[in-house]
Every structure is written in structure tokens, then in C-alpha cells.
N, C-alpha and C positions, 0 to 999 in steps of 0.2 A: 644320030650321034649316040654312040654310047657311053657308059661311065663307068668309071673302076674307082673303087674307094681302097687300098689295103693298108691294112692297120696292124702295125710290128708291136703290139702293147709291151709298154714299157723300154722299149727297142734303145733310146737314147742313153748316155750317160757322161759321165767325166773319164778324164783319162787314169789308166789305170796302169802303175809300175810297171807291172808284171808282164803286158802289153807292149812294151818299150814307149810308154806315156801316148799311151795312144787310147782312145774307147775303140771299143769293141766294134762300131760303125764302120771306123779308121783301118780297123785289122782284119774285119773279116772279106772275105773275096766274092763280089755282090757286083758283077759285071751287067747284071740287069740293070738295078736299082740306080747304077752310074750313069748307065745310057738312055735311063730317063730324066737325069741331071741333065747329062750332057745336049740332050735333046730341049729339055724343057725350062723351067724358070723356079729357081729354089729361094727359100725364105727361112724364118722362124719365126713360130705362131705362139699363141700364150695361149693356152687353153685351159689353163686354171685362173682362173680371176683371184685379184689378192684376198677377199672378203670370203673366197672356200679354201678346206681343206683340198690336198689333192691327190682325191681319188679317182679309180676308175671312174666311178658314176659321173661324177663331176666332167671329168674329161672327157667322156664320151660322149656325155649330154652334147658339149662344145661341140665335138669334132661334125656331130650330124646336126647344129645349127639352131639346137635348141638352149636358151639361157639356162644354165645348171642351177642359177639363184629362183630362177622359178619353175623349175621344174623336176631338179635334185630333190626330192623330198626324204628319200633315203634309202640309202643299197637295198635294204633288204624288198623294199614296195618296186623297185625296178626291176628285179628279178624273179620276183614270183610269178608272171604271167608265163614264162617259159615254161614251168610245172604244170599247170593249168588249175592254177590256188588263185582263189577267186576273190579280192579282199571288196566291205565296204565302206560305206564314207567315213566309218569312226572305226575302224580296224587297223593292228599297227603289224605290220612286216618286218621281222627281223633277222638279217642272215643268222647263222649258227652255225657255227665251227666246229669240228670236232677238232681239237687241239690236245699238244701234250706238256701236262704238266711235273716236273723235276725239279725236289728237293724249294716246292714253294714257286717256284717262280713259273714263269710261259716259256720254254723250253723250244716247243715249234708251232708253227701257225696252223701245221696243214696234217698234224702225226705222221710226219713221215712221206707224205703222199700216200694218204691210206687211200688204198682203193675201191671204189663205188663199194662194190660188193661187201667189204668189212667193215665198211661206215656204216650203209645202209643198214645193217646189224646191229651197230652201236644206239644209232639214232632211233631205230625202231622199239630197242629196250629202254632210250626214253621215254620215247612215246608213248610207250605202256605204262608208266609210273605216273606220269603228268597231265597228261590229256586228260580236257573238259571241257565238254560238249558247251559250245557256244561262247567257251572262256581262253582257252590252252590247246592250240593244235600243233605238234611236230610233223615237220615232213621231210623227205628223203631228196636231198638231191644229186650232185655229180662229187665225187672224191671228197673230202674233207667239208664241201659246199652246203650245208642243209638250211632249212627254215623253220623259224619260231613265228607263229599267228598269237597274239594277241588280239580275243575279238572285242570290240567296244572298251578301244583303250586309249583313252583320248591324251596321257601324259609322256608319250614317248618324245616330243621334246623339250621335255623338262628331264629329261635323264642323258646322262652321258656317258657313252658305252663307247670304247677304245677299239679299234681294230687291231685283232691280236698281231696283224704280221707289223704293228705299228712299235709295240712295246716287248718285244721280244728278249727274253734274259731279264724283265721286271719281276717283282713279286705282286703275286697274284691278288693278295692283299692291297694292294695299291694302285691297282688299278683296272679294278673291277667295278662293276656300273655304280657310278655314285647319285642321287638326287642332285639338281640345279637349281628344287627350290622346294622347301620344308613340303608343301603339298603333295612332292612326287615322293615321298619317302616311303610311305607303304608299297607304291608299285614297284619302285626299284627293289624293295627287300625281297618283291616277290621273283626277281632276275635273279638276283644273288643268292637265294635260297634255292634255286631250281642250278645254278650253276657249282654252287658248295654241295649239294645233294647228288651230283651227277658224278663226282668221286667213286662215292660207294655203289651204284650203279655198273660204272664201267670199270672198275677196280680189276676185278676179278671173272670178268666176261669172256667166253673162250676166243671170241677175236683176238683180243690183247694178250693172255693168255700165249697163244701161237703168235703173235708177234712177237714178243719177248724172249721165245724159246728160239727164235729166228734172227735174233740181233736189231731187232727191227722195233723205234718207238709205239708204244703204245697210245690209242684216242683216250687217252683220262678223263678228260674233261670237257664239256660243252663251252659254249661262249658265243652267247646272244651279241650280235653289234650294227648296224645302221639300221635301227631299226625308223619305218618312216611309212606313210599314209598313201592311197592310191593317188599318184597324180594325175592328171586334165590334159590331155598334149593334144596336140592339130598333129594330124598325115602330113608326112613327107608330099602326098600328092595334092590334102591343104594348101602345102605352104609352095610347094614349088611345081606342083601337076606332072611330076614324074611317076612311072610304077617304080616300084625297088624292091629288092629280098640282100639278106644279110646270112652270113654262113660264120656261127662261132660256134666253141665250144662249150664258151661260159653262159652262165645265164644270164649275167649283166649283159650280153650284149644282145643277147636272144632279146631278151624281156624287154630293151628300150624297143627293141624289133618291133617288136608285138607293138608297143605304143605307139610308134611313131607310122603304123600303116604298113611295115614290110612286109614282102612272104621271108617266114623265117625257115630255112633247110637246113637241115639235119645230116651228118654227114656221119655214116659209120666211120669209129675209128679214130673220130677226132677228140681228143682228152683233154687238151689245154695244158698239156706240155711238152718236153721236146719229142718225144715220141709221136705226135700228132700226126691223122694223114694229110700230108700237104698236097700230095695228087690229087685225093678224094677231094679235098677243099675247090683245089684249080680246077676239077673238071667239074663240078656243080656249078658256079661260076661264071663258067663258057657256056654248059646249058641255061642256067636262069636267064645271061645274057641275049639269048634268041628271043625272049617275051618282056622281060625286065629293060627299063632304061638307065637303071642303075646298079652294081651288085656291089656291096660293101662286104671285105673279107678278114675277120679281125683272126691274128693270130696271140696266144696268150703266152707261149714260149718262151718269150723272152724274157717277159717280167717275170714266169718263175725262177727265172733264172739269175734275175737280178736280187730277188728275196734271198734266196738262197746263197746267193754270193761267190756262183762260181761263174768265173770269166771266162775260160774256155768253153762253158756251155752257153755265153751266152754268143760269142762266134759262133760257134756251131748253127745256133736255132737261126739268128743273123741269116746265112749261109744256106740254110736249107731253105728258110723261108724264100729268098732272092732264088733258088736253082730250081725246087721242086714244084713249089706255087706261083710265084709271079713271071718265073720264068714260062713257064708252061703255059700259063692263060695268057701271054702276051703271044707266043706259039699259034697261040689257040682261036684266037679271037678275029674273024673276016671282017667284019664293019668296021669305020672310023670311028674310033673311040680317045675320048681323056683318062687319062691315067696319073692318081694321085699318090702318094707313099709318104706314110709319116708313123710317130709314135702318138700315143693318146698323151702321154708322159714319161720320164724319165724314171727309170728303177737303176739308180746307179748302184753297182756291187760293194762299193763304198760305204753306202748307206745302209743296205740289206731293206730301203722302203724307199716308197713315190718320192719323187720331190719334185717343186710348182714352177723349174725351169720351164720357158719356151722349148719350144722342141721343132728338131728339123725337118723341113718337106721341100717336097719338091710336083711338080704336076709338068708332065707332057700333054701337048691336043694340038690338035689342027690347027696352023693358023697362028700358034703360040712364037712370037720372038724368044729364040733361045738367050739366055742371058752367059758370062762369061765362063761359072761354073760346071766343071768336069766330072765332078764326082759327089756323093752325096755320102754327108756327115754333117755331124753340129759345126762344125768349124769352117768349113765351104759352105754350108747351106748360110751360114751368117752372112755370106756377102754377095747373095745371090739379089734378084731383082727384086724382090717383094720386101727385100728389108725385115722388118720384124712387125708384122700382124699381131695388134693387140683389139682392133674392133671387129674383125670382120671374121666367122666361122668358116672351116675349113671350108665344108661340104658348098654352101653357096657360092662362094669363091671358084671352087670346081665348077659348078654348072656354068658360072657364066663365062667361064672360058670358053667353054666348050660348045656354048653358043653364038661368042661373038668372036671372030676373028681378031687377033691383037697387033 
């Protein structure tokens, strides 16, 4: 038996006007995704626990079976092993943003969608000003994505640093890393001085420079946030004696990859937004699947789509994801296998950020009693067989379908 994980991040939402009060699930044309409703047994899962925020990390911790209370330690320490940024026991990992700042306040989360290449630029003319050897290390990641190393820094949670696409249109003033408690106060000034200094750094940088000459926001500003410590996890093949490999764009999903035992593949082409190659995705996939017992396929489209708050993009990604990728490896795929389809969380366009709703799924496999639902959304998935999963994580749920006849 084999196993299919795909994951629509951010995919769910609330109904939207403009949709004819419909979410985007609702409207988009996903003949696949239906027919393994229609075939299979749908639910909603809570994969954010009341006692976290809900982020990716958090969410994805759940979705592959690992507690996010213990093992969430923070965005920035689950994505650094994708880089091959090597933290240790008293070192603190911090994403970094290149972000753009206007008239005071957080303008966008991402500049724009700047791309690797013009960040990489930005971030490197940090790097130069601040780097210290065994203190302060900057490193280069995917579009707007970078990292802050804090080495032997033992108060990252004692500081409280906002995820930019969290307070968007704030003033910057207000919600930049504060101390949690008199102690941390030197170390967070040393955030906030490296973040108020990265102004005059990128001000006037020919990246920004030619973005600006181009209509196109500029990366102003830096903006350290989850930052968090290496964590401890057991393999997937620990916990459940599978092999498995995972194919994203992002590093948050790369990086739990890396922790949790996966082969992690790299798929030219794939950016982590709607432009993504969804072929390139689906046919890695169907090959991992020949050696792999598992291939978990996370697409990140959606949620930028929800940040950004366009509803027709996020049909669109919807859309391609169900024709181009899951249709394709279900095409693809000769063995009996279970096939799962859910969101890590909701990025409703309403919101323009995560929110800690249950979210819809649904799983086909062998042997599975179909329950009465035809089609997959938040609204059908509500009144599917599984009801609403709040103990039990997706991924083990998956296996032991697909183990035991129902």
C-alpha cells in the first residue's frame, strides 16, 4: 500500500461575496478532489490546538503527527535545516523578512514577492554590516524567506516578535520585538537596532533602487520573527516504520522534512506561488512513490493567495493544484494506494492571515466505506463520517486506514 499526503496550505476559507457566498473550495472546478470525496470518507480536523497561535509550523507539526506544543519550538529553528544552517543547543533561529515599509507602518510582508535573486542582494548587504563570527549570522533563503542565527542566545522566549504578514498596515513602532521580561531587554534592543539600522542599508540599494523605477515595492526593511531553538523529533519511520520523502517549496516544510526522517526533493521550478511547477511536483511524486511508502506533497499557493487577498487567485491555485498535480499522480500511480487532501489551515481573504478554524479533508483507500458526501469543501466535509477530529492527527489516521480494511 502506498500513501499520498497533499496539502493545499492555506486552501480553506469563509464564504466570500464576490464568489456568490461561496469559498473559493465551493467555486473552484476540482473534479479530482470531488471524486475522492465522493469515493472516500470526509471530516474536519483541528489542527491548531487552542493554547497555539496558528501558524504554518504549528499546523504542519499536526498535520504529520507530531504535537506542535512540543515540538513547535519556532518557525525560524524548523526551517533552517533546508539551508543546511546547522544550529546548536543554545542557538536561536530566526526567519527574516525582507519586508516593505511605508510612511511608518508594514506595508507588505513579502516586498512585493521580491524575487530570490533581489533579496538574496538585499540580505547579503545585511550580512555585511552585522555579521559576527560566533554572534550574528545572516543567511539567504527562497524570495522574501531569509534567516537570522543568533549564536548562544538563550532569551528568544523571552521576546516577542510578530509575524509581519500578521500586522500588516500597523505601525512599525508598535509592533516591533518587544522584551516579555526586564531580562530580555538588552537582547531585544539588539533586534530592533539591527531592524531600525537595516533602513539606511537598504534605502538606497540598487535592487530597490530599480524596483521603484519599475512600479514595484521596495525590501526596506528586515524583520527578524519565530525565532526558536533546535528541536528533538523521532522519524516518521520511529514512529510508524514507514520510508517517506515530502516535495515543497517552502522551507518550513522542507525543514520539518529533514526532521522528521524524510527524503526531502527538490523540484525545479517550484516557488511557492501560483506560478509553481505543479507537473514537476506530480511527477517527483510518482517517482519517490516506487521506493517511498509515503510522499507528502505540500502546495503553498493558496495561502499566498489568501495573504494577499485575491479571491480569484485563490480559485485559480485551487484549480491547478486538483488538474495539474493531483490529478496527474492519481493518473500516475499503478499500486493501491490511500489518498489524503486537506489544508494545514485556513488563510481566508477576509482576513488577509491564518486563522485556528478546523479545516476540511477528506481520504480515499481500499477497503474505505464511502460516507454520503460528494464533494469536498468546508461545508460538505462538515458532515462527512469522521465528524470533527480534535484528538487524533491527520497523518496516523491516513496510515491506519490504509492498513486496515473499514
Amino acid at each position: 500500500m502506498k500513501y499520498i499526503l497533499i496539502i493545499g496550505d492555506g486552501m480553506a476559507d469563509y464564504p466570500i461575496p464576490e464568489l456568490g457566498n461561496k469559498t473559493p473550495l465551493q467555486a473552484a472546478f476540482k473534479p479530482n478532489m470531488d471524486t475522492i470525496a465522493a469515493k472516500g470518507k470526509s471530516g474536519l480536523i483541528k489542527n491548531v490546538p487552542n493554547q497555539c497561535t496558528p501558524g504554518s509550523d504549528v499546523a504542519m507539526c499536526s498535520v504529520l503527527g507530531y504535537d506542535p506544543q512540543i515540538y513547535c519550538t519556532g518557525r525560524g529553528a524548523l526551517e533552517v535545516p533546508s539551508r543546511n544552517i546547522n544550529l546548536g543547543a543554545q542557538d536561536t533561529a530566526y526567519r527574516c523578512n525582507i519586508i516593505t515599509e511605508e510612511n511608518g507602518t508594514i506595508a507588505d510582508y513579502s516586498a512585493g514577492h521580491i524575487t530570490t535573486k533581489e533579496a538574496t542582494q538585499l540580505i547579503l548587504a545585511i550580512k555585511e554590516v552585522y555579521d559576527k563570527a560566533g554572534s550574528i549570522e545572516f543567511y539567504p533563503g527562497l524570495d522574501y524567506r531569509h534567516y537570522l542565527i543568533m549564536r548562544n542566545f538563550s532569551q528568544s522566549e523571552q521576546i516577542h516578535c510578530n509575524p509581519p504578514h500578521d500586522v500588516m498596515g500597523q505601525a512599525v513602532s508598535d509592533v516591533i520585538p518587544k522584551a516579555k521580561e526586564p531580562n530580555a531587554e538588552n537582547s531585544t534592543q539588539q533586534l530592533r537596532e539591527m531592524i531600525e539600522g537595516s533602513r539606511n542599508i537598504l534605502r538606497n540599494h540598487p535592487v530597490n533602487i530599480a524596483r521603484e523605477k519599475a512600479g514595484k515595492r521596495a525590501g526596506n526593511l528586515i524583520w527578524p520573527w519565530g525565532g526558536g531553538k533546535k528541536p528533538s523529533m523521532p522519524t516518521l519511520r520511529e514512529k510508524f516504520g514507514i520510508d517517506s520523502a515530502v516535495i515543497s517549496a517552502v522551507d518550513l516544510v522542507k525543514g520539518l522534512g529533514a526532521y522528521a526522517g524524510m527524503e526531502v526533493i527538490n523540484v525545479e521550478g517550484a516557488t511557492g506561488l501560483y506560478n509553481t511547477n505543479y507537473e514537476g511536483k506530480a511527477d517527483a511524486a510518482i517517482k519517490a512513490l516506487e521506493t517511498c511508502d509515503l510522499v507528502c506533497v505540500h502546495v503553498e499557493a493558496p495561502d499566498e493567495a489568501g495573504h494577499t487577498r485575491d479571491y480569484k487567485l485563490k480559485v485559480r491555485t485551487i484549480e491547478d493544484l486538483d488538474k495539474r498535480l493531483l490529478g496527474r499522480i492519481i493518473d500516475g500511480v499503478c499500486e493501491p494506494y490511500a489518498v489524503a487532501v486537506l489544508p494545514d489551515h485556513p488563510t481566508p481573504v477576509s482576513l488577509g492571515t491564518h486563522s485556528r478554524d478546523p479545516v476540511p479533508f477528506t481520504i480515499s483507500a481500499p477497503g474505505l466505506i464511502a460516507d454520503s458526501v460528494r464533494v469536498y469543501d468546508e461545508f460538505s466535509a462538515a458532515q462527512g463520517g469522521f465528524g470533527l477530529v480534535e484528538n487524533t492527527y491527520l497523518l496516523p489516521l491516513l496510515l491506519s486506514l490504509g492498513r486496515v480494511k473499514q
